[in-house]
PLY file of the C-alpha trace (Angstrom):
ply
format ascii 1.0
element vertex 361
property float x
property float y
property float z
element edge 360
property int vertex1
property int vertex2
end_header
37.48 76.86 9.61
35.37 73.73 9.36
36.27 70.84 8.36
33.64 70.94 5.38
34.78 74.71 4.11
37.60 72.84 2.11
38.75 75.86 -0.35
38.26 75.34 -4.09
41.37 73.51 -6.36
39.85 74.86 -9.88
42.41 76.62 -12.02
41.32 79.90 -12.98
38.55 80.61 -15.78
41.16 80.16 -19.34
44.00 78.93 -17.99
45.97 76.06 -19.65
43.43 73.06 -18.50
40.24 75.17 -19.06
37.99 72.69 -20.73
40.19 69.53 -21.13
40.86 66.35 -19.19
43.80 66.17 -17.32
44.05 62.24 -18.08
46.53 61.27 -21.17
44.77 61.22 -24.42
43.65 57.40 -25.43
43.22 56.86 -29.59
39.79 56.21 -30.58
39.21 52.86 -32.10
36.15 52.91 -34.12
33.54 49.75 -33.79
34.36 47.03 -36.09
30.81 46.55 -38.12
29.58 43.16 -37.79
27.89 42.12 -40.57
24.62 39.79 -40.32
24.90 36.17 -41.00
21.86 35.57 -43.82
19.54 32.93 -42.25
17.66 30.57 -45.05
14.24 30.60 -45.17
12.47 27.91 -42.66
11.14 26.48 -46.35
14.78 25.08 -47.58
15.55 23.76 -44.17
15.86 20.19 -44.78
14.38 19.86 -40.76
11.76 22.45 -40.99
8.11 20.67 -41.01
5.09 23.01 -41.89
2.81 20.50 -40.46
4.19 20.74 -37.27
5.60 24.38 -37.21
2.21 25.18 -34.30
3.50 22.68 -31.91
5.47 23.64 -29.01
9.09 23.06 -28.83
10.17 19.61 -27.13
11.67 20.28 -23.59
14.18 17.91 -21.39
11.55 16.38 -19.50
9.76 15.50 -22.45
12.49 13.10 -23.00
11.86 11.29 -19.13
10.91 7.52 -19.76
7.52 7.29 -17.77
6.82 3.92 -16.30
3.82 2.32 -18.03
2.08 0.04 -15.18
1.61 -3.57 -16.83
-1.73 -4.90 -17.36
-1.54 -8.35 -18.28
0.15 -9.65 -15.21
-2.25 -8.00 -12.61
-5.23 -9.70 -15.05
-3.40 -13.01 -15.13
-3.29 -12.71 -11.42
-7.22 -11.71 -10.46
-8.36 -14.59 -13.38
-6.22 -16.81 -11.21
-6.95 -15.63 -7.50
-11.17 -15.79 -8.65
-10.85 -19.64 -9.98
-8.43 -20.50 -6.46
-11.19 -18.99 -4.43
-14.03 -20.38 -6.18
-12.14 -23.91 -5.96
-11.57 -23.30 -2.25
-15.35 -22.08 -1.86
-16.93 -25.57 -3.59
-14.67 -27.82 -1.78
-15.66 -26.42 1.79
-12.96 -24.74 2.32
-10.54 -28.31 2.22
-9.24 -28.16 -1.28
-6.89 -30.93 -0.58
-9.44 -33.93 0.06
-8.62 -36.49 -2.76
-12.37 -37.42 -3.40
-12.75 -33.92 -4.79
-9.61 -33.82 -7.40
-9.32 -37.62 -8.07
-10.32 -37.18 -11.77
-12.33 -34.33 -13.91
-15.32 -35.98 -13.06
-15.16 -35.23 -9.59
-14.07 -32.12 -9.96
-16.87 -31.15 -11.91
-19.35 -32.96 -9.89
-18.47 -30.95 -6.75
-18.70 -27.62 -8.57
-21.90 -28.66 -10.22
-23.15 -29.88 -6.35
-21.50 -26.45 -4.52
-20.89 -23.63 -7.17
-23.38 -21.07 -5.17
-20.85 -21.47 -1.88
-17.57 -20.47 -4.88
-19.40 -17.98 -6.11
-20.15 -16.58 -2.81
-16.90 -16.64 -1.29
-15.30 -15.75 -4.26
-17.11 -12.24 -4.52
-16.66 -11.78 -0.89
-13.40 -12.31 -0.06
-12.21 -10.53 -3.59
-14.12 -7.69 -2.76
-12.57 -7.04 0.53
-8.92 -7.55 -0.90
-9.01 -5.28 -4.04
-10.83 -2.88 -1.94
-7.88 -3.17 0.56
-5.87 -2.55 -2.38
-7.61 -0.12 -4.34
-7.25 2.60 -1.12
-3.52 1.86 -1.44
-3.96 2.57 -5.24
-5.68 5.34 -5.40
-3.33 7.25 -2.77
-0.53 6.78 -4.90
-2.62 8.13 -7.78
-3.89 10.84 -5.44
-0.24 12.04 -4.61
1.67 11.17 -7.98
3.41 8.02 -6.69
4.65 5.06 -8.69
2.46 2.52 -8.37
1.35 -0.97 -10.14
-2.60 -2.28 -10.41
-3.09 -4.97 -7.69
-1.52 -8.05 -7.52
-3.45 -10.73 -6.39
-2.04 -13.82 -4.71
-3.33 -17.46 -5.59
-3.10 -20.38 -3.67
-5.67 -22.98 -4.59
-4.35 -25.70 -1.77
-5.12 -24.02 1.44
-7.91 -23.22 3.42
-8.85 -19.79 1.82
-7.30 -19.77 -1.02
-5.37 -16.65 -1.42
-2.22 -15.29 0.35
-4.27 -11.39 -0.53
-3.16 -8.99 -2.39
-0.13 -6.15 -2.80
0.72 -2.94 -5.01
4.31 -2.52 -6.01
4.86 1.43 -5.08
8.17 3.97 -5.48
7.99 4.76 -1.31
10.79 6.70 -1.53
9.10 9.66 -3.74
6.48 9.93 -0.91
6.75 12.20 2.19
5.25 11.79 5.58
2.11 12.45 5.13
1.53 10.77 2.22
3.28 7.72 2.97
0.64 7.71 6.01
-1.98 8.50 3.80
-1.03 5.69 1.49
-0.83 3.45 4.43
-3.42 3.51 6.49
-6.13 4.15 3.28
-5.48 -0.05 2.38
-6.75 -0.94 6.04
-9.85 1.49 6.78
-10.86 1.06 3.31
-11.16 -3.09 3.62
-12.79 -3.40 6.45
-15.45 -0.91 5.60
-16.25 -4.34 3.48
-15.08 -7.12 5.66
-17.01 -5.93 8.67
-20.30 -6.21 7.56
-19.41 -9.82 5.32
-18.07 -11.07 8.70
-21.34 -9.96 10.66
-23.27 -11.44 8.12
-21.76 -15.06 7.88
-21.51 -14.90 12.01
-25.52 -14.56 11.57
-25.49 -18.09 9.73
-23.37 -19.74 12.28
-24.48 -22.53 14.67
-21.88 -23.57 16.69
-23.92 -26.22 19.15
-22.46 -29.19 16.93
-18.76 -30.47 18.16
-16.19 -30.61 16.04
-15.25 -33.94 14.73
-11.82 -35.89 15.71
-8.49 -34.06 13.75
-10.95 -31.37 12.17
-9.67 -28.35 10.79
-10.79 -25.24 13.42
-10.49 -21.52 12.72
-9.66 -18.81 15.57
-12.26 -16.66 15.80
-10.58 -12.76 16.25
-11.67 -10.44 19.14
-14.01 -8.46 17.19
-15.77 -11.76 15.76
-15.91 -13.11 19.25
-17.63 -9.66 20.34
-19.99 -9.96 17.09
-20.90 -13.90 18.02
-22.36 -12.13 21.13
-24.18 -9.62 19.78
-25.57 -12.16 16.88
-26.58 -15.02 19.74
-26.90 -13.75 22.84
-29.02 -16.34 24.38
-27.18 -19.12 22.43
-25.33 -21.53 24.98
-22.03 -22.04 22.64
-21.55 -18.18 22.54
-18.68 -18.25 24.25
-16.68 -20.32 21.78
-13.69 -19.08 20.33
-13.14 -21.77 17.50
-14.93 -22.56 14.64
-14.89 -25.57 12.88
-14.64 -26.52 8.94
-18.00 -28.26 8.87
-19.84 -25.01 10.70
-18.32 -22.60 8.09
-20.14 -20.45 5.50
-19.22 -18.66 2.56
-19.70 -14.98 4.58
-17.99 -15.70 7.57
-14.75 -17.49 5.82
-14.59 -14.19 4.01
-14.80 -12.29 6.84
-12.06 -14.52 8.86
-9.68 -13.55 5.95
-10.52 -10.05 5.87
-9.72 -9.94 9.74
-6.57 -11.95 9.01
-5.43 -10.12 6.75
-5.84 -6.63 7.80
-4.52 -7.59 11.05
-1.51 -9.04 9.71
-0.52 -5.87 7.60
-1.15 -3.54 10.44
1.37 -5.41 12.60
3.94 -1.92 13.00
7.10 -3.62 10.96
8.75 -3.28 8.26
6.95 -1.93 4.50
3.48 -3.26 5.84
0.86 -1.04 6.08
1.05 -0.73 9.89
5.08 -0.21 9.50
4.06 3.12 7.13
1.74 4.21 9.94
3.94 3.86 12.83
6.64 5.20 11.12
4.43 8.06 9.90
3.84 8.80 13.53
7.22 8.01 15.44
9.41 8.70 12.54
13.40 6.94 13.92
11.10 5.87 17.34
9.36 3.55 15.44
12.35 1.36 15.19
12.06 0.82 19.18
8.90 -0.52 18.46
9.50 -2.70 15.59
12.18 -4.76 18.04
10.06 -4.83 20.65
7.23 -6.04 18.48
9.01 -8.77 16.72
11.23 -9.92 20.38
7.06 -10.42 21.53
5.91 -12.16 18.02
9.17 -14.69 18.11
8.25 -15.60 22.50
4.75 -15.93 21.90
4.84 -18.59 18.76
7.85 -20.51 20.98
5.42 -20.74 23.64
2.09 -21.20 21.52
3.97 -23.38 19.10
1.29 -26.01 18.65
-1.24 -23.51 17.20
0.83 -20.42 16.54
3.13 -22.22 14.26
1.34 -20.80 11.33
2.84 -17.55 11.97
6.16 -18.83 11.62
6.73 -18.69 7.85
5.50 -14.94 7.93
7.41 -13.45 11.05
10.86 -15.24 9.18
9.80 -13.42 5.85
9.59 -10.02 7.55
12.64 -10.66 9.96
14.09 -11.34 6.25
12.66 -8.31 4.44
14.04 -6.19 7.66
11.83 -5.03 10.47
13.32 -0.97 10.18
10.91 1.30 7.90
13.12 3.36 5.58
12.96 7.13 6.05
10.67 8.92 3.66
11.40 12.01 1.00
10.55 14.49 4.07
10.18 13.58 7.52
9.55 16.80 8.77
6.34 17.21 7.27
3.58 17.85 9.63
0.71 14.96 10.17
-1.87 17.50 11.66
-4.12 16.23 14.71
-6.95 14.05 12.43
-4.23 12.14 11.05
-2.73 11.68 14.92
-5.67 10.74 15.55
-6.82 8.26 12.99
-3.58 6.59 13.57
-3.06 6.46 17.27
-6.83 4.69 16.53
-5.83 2.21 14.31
-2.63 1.07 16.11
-5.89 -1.15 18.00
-6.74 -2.89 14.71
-4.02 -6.03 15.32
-5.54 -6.46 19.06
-9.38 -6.43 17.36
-8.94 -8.25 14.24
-5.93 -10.63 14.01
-6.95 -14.14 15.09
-3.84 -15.03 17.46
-3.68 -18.40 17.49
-4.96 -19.27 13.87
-5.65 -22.68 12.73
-5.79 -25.95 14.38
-6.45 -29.26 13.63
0 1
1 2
2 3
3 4
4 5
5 6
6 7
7 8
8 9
9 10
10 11
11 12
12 13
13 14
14 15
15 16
16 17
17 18
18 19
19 20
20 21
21 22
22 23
23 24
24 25
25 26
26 27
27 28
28 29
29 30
30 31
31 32
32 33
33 34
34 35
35 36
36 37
37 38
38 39
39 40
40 41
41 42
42 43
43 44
44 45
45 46
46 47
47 48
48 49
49 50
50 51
51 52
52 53
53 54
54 55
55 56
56 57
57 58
58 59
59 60
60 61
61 62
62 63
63 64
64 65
65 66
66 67
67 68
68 69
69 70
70 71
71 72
72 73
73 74
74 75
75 76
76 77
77 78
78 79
79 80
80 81
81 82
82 83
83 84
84 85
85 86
86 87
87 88
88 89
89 90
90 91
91 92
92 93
93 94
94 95
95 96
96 97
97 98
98 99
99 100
100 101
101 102
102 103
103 104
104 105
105 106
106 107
107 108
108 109
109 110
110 111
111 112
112 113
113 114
114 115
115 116
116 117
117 118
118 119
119 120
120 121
121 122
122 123
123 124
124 125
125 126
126 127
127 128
128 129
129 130
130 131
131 132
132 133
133 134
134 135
135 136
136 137
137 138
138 139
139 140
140 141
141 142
142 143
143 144
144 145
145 146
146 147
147 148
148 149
149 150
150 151
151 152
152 153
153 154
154 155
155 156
156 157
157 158
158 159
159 160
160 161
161 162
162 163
163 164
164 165
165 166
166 167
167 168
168 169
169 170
170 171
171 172
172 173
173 174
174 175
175 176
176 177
177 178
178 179
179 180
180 181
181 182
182 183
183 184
184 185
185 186
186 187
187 188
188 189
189 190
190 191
191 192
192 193
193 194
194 195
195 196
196 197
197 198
198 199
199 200
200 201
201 202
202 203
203 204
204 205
205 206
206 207
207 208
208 209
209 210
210 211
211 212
212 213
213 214
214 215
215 216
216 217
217 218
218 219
219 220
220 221
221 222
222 223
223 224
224 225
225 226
226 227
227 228
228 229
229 230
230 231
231 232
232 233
233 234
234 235
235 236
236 237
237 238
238 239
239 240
240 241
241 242
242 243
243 244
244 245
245 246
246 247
247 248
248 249
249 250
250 251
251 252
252 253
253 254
254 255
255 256
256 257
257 258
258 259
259 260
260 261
261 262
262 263
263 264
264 265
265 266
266 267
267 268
268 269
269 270
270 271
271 272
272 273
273 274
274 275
275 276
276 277
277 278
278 279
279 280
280 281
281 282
282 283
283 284
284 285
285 286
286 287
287 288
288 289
289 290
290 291
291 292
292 293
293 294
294 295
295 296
296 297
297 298
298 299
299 300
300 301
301 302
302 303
303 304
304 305
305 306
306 307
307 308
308 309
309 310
310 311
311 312
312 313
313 314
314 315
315 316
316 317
317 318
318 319
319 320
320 321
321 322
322 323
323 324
324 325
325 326
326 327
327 328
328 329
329 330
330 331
331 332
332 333
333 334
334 335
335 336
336 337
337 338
338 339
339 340
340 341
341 342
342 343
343 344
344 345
345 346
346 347
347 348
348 349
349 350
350 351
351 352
352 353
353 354
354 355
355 356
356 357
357 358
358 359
359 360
């Protein structure tokens, strides 16, 4: 016999368990009848509104507080930043001489004398900034992150009256990608402008004239020293590398602080714009070169500290702010070889655009 011919249990056809359960009988309860609760009519509901009966019902997230961005500040700000630059433009670029603020007189005497060289390097040099900051903007629009209007920066006593321009953004809602994307749009975008404002006040400039005894002299960057070339190439001053307050024009002082300050925020530190790039790129490696870069930054002002000491103020603000670029909402998302390249490219733009040694007097 198999093992699957087991032989049949089943009592035989009317015996005692013929059609009945072996189990104990259980009593039957019947089902308790649950009666309907009467619902009144949506009309006497003292909450029911006809008038609003077709809308959709709220959810949770319509009950999220979403950040307005403010208005009047960023306004305040531009109003302010275009009257510093046009001051800065009329007065040649030395705001502080007392001849030109001594009373309202003067004052308006020297914008009645100058107001086409304000208006000039006003338009420039706002032009390049909010379209610095407008490709910052517009990224954080583009992805959905947090972000205020521009903020423009006034400073009516210095040389070119404005310290630029930032955007207040949520960084940590944005991944890799777009935290590169965000970064590196500010740069490319402004000098799309400042290039061709710089090449067009280096046109104007005639540098044969020496500068006078404790002038005020402006670096000129590697790509303006490559443009004063190109510009005058039979000139016998082409070679200079400084260029002095008396010599300047609207364009090119536009220009200079278009270079400046796109060089300055692609240093790879901290939140700047070259920080989010490098990060981007080298994710935790970028560290490494953030204290590399900043060990180089603090020996070459020591040793350059006659005409580097401009720098100083900024490189303690950043050491302050903290060199280290904060990890972003995902790391692990993938930059894809245009963005490699675009940014291994524009790792150059400190080396081309940032005038080293600044201003001298």
């Amino acid at each position: 016999m198999s093992t699957g011919d087991i032989p049949s249990a089943e009592p035989p056809e009317g015996g005692p368990s013929a059609g009945r359960s072996l189990a104990p009988s259980q009593p039957v309860v019947p089902p308790i009848a649950v009666e309907p609760v009467p619902r009144r009519p949506l009309d006497a509901d003292a909450f029911h509104d006809s008038s609003v009966a077709h809308l959709p019902e709220l959810r949770e997230s319509d009950f999220t507080l979403r950040p307005q961005r403010r208005v009047m500040l960023p306004l305040m700000l531009f109003i302010a930043t275009c009257a510093s630059t046009f001051w800065v433009g009329v007065t040649h670029w030395d705001p502080m001489r007392p001849e030109y603020s001594r009373t309202w007189a003067h004052v308006g005497a020297v914008i009645q004398q100058n107001w086409d060289y304000g208006l000039a390097y006003m338009g420039a040099v706002l032009a390049i900034l909010l379209t610095h900051e407008m490709g910052h903007f517009l990224q954080t629009v583009k992805y959905g992150i947090p972000a205020s209007y521009p903020l423009c920066i006034p400073i009516p006593f210095n040389p070119i009256g404005t310290m630029g321009a930032v955007i207040g953004m949520d960084g940590a809602r944005a991944d890799r990608r777009q935290i590169f994307d965000i970064g590196i749009a500010g740069p490319l975008a402004g000098l799309g402008v400042a290039f061709p404002v710089l090449w067009q006040g280096i046109k104007y400039l005639d540098l044969s004239r020496p500068p006078e005894p404790g002038e005020i002299e402006f670096y000129l960057p590697l790509v303006a020293q490559w443009m004063l070339q190109w510009a005058h190439p039979h000139a016998t001053w082409v070679g200079e590398k400084w260029v002095s307050l008396s010599e300047l024009n609207p364009y090119f002082m536009a220009g200079w602080v278009g270079m400046l300050i796109t060089g300055l925020n692609m240093l790879p530190i901290s939140q700047l714009d070259g920080g989010h790039t490098m990060y981007a790129l080298f994710l935790d490696r970028a560290h490494s070169f953030a204290r590399l870069f900043i060990s180089f930054a603090i020996l070459y002002v020591v040793i350059n500290l006659d005409e580097a000491v401009l720098w100083t103020p900024m490189l303690l603000l950043v050491i302050f702010l903290g060199i280290h670029h904060p990890p972003t909402r995902n790391d692990n998302m993938p930059l894809g070889p245009l963005r490699w390249t675009i940014g291994l490219a524009s790792l150059a733009i400190p080396i081309l655009c940032f005038p080293l040694l600044g201003v001298r007097q």
